[in-house]
C-alpha positions as CSV (number, residue, x, y, z in Angstrom):
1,X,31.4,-4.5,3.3
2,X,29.0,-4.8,0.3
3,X,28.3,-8.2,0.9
4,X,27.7,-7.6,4.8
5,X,25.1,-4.7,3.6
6,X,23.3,-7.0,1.4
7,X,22.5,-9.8,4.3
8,X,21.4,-7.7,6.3
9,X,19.0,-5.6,4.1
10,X,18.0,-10.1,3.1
11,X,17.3,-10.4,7.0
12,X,15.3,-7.4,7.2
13,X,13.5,-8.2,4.0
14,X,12.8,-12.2,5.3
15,X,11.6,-10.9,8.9
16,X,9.2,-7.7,7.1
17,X,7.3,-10.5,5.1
18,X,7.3,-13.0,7.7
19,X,5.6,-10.1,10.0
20,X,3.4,-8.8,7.2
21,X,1.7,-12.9,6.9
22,X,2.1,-14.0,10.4
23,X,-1.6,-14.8,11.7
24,X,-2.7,-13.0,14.6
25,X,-4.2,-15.3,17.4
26,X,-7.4,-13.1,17.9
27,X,-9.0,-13.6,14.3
28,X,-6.4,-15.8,12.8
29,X,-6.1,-12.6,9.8
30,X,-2.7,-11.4,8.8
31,X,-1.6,-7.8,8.0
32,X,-1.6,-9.4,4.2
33,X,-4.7,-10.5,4.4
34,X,-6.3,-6.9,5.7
35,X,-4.9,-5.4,3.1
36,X,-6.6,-7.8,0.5
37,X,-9.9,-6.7,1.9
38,X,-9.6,-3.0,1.9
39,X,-8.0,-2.9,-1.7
40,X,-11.2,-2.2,-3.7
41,X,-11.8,0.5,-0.4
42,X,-8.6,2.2,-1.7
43,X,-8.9,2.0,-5.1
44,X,-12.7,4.1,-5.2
45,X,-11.3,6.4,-3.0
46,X,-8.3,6.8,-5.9
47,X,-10.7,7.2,-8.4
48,X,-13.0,9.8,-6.7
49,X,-9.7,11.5,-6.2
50,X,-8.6,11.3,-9.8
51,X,-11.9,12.4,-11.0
52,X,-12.1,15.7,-8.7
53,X,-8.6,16.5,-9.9
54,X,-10.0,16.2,-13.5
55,X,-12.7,18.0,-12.7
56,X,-10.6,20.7,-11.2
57,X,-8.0,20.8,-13.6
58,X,-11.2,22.2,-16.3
59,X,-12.6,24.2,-14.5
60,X,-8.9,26.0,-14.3
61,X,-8.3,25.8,-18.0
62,X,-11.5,27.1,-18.9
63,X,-10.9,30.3,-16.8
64,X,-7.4,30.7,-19.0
């Protein structure tokens, strides 16, 4: 049973990347290659977040 559990979770796993880089006919982009660009997006809008929660988080402690 473990074995048939473990090729399927490898089929699933083969056809998730294969989906993720095939190239769509309209732009010739994948869903990889999306992600790539909207990374440095993501990771401002992560920092922004980390610094209101730092700001936050004084702002509490000084009332305490």
């Amino acid at each position: 049973m473990g074995l048939l559990k473990y090729a399927i979770l490898g089929a699933a796993a083969v056809y998730g990347f294969k989906y993720a880089t095939k190239k769509r006919a309209t732009d010739g982009k994948s869903l990889i290659d999306d992600f790539k660009e909207k990374v440095p997006e993501y990771v401002d809008e992560i920092n922004n977040y980390t610094t209101k929660i730092k700001q936050d988080y004084r702002q509490t402690s000084e009332l305490y």
